[in-house]
C-alpha positions as CSV (number, residue, x, y, z in Angstrom):
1,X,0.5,-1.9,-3.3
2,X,0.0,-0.5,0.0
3,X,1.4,-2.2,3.1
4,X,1.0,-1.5,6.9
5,X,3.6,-0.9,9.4
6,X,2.4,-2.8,12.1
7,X,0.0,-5.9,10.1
8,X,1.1,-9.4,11.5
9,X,-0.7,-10.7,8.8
10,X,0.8,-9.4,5.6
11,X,4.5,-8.0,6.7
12,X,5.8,-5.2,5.2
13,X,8.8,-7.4,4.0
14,X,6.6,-9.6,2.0
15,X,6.0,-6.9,-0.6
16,X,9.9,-6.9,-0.9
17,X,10.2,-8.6,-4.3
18,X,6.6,-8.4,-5.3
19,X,7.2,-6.5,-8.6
20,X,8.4,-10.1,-10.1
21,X,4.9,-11.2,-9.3
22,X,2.5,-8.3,-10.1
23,X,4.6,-6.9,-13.5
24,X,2.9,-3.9,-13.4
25,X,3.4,-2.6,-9.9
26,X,4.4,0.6,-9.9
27,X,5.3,1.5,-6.0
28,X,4.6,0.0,-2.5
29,X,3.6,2.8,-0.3
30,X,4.2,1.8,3.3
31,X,1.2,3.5,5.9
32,X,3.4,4.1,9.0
33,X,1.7,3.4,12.3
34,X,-0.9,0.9,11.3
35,X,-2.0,-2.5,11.7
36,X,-4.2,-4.6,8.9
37,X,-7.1,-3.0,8.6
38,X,-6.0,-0.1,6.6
39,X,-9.0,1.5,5.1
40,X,-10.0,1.7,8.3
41,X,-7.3,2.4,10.8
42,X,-5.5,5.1,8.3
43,X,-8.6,6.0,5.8
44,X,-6.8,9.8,5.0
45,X,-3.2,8.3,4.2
46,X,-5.1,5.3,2.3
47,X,-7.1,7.6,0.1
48,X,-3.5,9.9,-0.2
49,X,-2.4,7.1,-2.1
50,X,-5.3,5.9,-4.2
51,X,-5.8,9.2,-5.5
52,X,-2.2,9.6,-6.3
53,X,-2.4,5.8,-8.2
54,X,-5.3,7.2,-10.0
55,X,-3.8,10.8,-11.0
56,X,-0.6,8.8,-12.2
57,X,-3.4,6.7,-15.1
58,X,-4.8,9.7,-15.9
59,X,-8.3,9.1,-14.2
């Protein structure tokens, strides 16, 4: 799950917790500096993590 330090719409602190939701979460990563958009605001960090995600199953 990746969250945004500054999105008003979906709070850092809502992902607290979110593992008992999504069972296979495996980490929040937390793009410092950002607002919602992301993909867009923070494309190098995003893609840090995605590929990372996708290292970690292998692909």
């Amino acid at each position: 799950m990746i969250t945004a330090e500054w999105d008003p719409v979906l709070r850092p602190e809502m992902a607290r917790g979110m593992e008992a939701w999504v069972p296979n979460l495996r980490r929040t990563v937390l793009i410092r500096e950002c607002g919602h958009w992301t993909q867009q605001e923070k494309p190098e960090e995003v893609n840090t993590a995605l590929i990372a995600f996708l290292k970690e199953l292998g692909l």
